[in-house]
N, C-alpha and C positions, 0 to 999 in steps of 0.2 A: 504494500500500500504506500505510494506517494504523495504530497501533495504541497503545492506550492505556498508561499508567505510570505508577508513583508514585516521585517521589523519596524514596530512604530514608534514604541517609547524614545522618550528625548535621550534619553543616555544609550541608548544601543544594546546588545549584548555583554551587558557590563558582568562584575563579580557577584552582585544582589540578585538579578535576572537571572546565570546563570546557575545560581544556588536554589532559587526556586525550580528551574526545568530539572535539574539533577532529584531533589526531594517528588516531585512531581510523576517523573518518568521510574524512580526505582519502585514507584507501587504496582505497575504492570510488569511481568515475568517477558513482553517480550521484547522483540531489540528494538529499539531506536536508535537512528543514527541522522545528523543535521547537516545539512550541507552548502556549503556557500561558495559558486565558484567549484574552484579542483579539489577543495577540504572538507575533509570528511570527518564529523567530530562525533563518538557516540554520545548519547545525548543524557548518560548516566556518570558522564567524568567533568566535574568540573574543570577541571586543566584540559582537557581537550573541545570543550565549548568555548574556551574564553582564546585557546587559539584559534579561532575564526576569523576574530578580526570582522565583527558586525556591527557597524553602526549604523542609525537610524534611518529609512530608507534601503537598506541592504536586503533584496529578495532570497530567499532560504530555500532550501526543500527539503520538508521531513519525509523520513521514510521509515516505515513501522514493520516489523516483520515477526507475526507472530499470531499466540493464541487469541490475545486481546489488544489486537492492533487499532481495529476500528474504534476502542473505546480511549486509547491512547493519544489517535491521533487527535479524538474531538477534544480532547481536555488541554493538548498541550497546546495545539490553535485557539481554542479558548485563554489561554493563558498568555497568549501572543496578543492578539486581539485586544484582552484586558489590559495591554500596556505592564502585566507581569505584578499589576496590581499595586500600582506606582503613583502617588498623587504627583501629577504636575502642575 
């Protein structure tokens, strides 16, 4: 399962964001992995989120591969979407 996104929040894929996708993505047993560009980061390691290099505007593509993939992918888009649940 693929499916495309854009980062919106004003700080980008920062260390707060990325600690929330890592808490977020290890509730589901299956893989995740983010992608931006040639980098491919699983999306349960904060050290490899945060080298992406995504800032605001930056289009993504998650990719879910698993038991509960369908339910991963709507949470973690949700949670993109939500701006990661960030007042600005």
């Amino acid at each position: 399962m693929e499916q495309r996104t854009k980062i919106i929040n004003k700080l980008g894929l920062h260390a707060r964001a990325a600690a929330k996708i890592v808490t977020l993505t290890n509730n589901y047993k299956c893989n995740i992995q983010i992608k931006n560009g040639r980098k491919i980061a699983d999306a349960k390691s904060i050290m490899k989120l945060l080298m992406l290099s995504a800032p605001r505007g930056t289009e993504i593509t998650i990719i879910a591969n698993g038991i509960d993939e369908s339910n991963a992918m709507k949470s973690l888009i949700n949670l993109i979407k939500n701006k990661f649940d960030e007042n600005e």
